[in-house]
RODREN-579376 format. One record per residue (C-alpha): x, y, z. Coordinates in steps of 0.05 Angstrom, whole numbers, padded with zeros to 5 digits, always signed. Layout:
BEGIN
XYZ;...
// end
This chain:
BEGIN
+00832+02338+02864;+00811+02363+02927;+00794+02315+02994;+00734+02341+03025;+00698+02311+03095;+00632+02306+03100;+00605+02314+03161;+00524+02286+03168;+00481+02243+03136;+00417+02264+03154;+00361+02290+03111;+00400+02342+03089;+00465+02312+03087;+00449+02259+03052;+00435+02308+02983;+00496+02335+03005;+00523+02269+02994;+00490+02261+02933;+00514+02325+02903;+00590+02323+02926;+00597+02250+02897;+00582+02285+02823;+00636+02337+02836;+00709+02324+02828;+00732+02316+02891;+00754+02250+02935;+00709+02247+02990;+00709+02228+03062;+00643+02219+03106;+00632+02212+03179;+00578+02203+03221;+00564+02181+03292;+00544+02108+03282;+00559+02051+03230;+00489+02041+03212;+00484+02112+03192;+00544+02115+03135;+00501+02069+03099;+00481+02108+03040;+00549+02121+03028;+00567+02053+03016;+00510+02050+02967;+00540+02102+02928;+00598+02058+02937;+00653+02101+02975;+00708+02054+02998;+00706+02040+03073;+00771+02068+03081;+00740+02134+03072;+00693+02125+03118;+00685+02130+03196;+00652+02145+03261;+00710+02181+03278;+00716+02248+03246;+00785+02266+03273;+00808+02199+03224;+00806+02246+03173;+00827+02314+03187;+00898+02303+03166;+00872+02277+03103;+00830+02324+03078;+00834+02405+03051;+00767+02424+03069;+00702+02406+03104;+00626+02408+03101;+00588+02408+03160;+00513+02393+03166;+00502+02367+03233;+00456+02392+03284;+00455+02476+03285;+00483+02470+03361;+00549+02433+03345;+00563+02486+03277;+00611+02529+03335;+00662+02476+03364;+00662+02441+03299;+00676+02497+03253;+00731+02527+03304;+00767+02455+03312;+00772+02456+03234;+00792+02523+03221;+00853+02522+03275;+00861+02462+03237;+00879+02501+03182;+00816+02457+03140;+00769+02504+03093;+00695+02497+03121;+00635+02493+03088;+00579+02492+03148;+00495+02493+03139;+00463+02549+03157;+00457+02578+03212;+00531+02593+03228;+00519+02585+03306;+00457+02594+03347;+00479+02655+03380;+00519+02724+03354;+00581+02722+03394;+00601+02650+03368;+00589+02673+03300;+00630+02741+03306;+00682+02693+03335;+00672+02640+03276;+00689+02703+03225;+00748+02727+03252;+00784+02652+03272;+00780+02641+03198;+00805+02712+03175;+00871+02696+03231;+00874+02632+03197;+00864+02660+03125;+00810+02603+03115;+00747+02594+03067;+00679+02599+03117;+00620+02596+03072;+00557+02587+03100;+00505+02542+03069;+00453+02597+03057;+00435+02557+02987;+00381+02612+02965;+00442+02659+02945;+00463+02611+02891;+00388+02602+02855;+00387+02638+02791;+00327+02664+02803;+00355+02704+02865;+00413+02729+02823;+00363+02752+02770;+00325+02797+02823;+00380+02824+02872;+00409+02842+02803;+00346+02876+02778;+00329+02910+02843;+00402+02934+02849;+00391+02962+02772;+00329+02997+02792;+00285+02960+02747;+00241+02958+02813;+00243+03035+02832;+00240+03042+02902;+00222+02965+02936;+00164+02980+02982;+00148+02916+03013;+00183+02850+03006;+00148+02788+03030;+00166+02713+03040;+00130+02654+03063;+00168+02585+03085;+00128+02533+03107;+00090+02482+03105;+00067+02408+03141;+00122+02369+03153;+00164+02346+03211;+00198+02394+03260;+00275+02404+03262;+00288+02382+03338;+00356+02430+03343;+00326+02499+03340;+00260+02532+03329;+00227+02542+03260;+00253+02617+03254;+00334+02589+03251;+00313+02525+03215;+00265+02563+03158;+00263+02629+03165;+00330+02644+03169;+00335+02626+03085;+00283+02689+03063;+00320+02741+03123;+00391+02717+03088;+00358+02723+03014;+00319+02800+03025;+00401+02812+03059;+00424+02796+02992;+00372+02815+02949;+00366+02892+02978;+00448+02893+02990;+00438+02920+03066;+00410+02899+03142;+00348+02907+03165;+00347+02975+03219;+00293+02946+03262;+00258+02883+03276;+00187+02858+03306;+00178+02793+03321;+00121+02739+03338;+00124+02664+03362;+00074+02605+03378;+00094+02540+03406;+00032+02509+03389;+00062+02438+03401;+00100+02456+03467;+00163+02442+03450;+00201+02500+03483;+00212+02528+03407;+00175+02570+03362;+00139+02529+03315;+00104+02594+03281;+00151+02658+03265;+00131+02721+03243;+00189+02776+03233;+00177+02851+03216;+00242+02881+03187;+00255+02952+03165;+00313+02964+03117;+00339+03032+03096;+00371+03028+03025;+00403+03089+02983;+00334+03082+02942;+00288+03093+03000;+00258+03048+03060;+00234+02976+03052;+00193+02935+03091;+00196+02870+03093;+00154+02812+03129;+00182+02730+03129;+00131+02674+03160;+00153+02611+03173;+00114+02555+03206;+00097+02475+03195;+00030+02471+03195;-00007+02498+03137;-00028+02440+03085;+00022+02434+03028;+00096+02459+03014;+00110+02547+03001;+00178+02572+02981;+00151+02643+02966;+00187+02713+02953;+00153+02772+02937;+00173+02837+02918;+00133+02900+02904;+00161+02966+02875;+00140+03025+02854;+00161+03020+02792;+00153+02934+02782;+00128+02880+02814;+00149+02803+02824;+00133+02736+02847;+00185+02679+02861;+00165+02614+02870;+00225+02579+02895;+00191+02500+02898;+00185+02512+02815;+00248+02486+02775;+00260+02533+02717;+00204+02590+02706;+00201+02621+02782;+00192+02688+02776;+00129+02726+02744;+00140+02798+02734;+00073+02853+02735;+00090+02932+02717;+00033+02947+02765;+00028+03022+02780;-00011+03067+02822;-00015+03139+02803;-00040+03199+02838;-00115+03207+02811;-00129+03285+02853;-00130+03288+02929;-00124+03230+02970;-00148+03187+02898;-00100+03141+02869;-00113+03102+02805;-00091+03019+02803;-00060+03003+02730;-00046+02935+02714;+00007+02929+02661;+00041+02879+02628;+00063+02805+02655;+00133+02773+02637;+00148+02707+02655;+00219+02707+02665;+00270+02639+02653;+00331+02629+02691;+00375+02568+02681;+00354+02509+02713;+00407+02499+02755;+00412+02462+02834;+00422+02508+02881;+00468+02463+02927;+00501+02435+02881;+00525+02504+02860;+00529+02524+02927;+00585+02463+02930;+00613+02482+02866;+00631+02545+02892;+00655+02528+02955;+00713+02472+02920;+00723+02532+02872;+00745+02588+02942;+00784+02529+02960;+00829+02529+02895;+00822+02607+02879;+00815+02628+02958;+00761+02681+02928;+00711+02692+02980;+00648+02653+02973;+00581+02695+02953;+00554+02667+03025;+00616+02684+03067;+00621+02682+03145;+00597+02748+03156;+00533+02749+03117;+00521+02680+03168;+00531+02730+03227;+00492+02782+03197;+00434+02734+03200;+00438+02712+03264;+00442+02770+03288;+00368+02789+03260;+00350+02731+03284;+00375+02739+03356;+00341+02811+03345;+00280+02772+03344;+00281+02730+03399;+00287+02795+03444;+00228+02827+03406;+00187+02770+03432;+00218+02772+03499;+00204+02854+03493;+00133+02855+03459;+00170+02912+03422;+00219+02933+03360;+00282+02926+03363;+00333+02958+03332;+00399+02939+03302;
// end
């Protein structure tokens, strides 16, 4: 059985915690105060597993997961990896590129799992399309679009573009099997809190079937919660609704066809709900990660798919520094 750390128990950490207690694994938590390890001892985790000093446990333990605040993923993740410790961290890897390139190739010296917690990746309804697209049930994918949002509470660690809209630039990654070539970018700070609190990327992706465009918003304002993917070929359509449990995706065999000059005629055709399993997507993202421990197969979300994002995403920052494109 393996003896994994975990590392936060915030929002997030604490379904983390939730999740790893129904795997089979003996685990450790630490956090920075007493109070906070709480919900752990209501799941009842011996205290000798838990503490306010994470270094307790290092030599204990075979791997880690990290979810603690995005700017402490880079000193964290390094002192575990030279550690020789397998790391699980939340996305994003690091804030900025070069920490992540550096991230990558400390755990390829050190021959260690780094899986990034980009949990989209490991929904079945994101298997079913990047495995449709890549089948060319699609055709060519025209436009992809994603919208993450919704009212709630801001993270206080990094703007709304690396806390949300980092999941849909990691998923059309995935989904489309190559980076974007360009992106366009556009922030508001509406509350003033130094960070973006609306994002709005532009990214143009170059695939052996032909060019894609794709748009991701991400804000916190707009009434309600919206976890939604869409992607339009020429061939098939589809909508993914990633806040439903089971029956996400809706597919439509729209077409348009060529109707004499510049006339085109818009054919509706049929509509297929399609099922995927109902299955969690973190605790599969877990699952997999105590599985790259055992079989040291690298994970489906490995270290360099976590740069690859932040490097979009750092892309974007400069577009709205620029006012223009900018190409990767």
């Amino acid at each position: 059985m393996e003896k994994i750390l975990l590392l936060g128990l915030g929002r997030w950490g604490a379904n983390h915690l939730r999740n790893l207690n129904h795997l089979p694994v003996e685990l450790y938590v630490a956090e920075v105060g007493d109070p906070q390890l709480e919900p752990a001892r209501k799941l009842g985790l011996p205290a000798e597993r838990l503490t306010t000093h994470y270094r307790d446990f290092i030599d204990k333990v075979s791997g880690v997961v990290i979810v603690t605040p995005a700017p402490t993923h880079f000193p964290l993740c390094r002192e575990f990896l030279e550690a020789g410790k397998d790391v699980f961290v939340e996305k994003p890897l690091t804030l900025l590129n070069e920490e992540s390139t550096a991230l990558a190739e400390i755990a390829k010296q050190h021959q260690r799992i780094l899986q990034v917690g980009h949990i989209l990746r490991f929904d079945p309804a994101t298997l079913w399309l990047r495995d449709a697209v890549q089948r060319g049930e699609f055709g060519t994918v025209n436009m992809m679009r994603g919208h993450f949002g919704g009212f709630k509470r801001p993270r206080n660690d990094s703007g709304v573009m690396f806390a949300d809209g980092i999941h849909f630039v990691d998923l059309f990654n995935f989904i489309l099997g190559a980076l974007p070539k360009s992106v366009t970018a556009i922030h508001h700070d509406f509350m003033g809190r130094g960070v973006e609190d609306v994002s709005l990327l532009s990214l143009e992706y170059d695939t052996p079937r032909g060019k894609t465009w794709a748009t991701v918003e991400a804000e916190y304002f707009i009434p309600g919660k919206f976890r939604e993917v869409i992607v339009c070929g020429d061939r098939l359509s589809a909508v993914c609704d990633y806040n439903v449990a089971q029956y996400k995706i809706k597919t439509y065999a729209n077409r348009h066809a060529p109707a004499g000059g510049r006339d085109f005629k818009a054919t509706e055709g049929v509509v297929t709900q399609i099922e995927t399993p109902p299955e969690e997507p973190l605790l599969a993202e877990l699952r997999a990660f105590i599985d790259s421990i055992k079989t040291r197969a690298t994970p489906r979300a490995d270290a360099w798919s976590g740069c690859h994002a932040v490097r979009v995403l750092n892309a974007a920052l400069e577009s709205v520094k620029t006012g223009r494109a900018v190409q990767l």
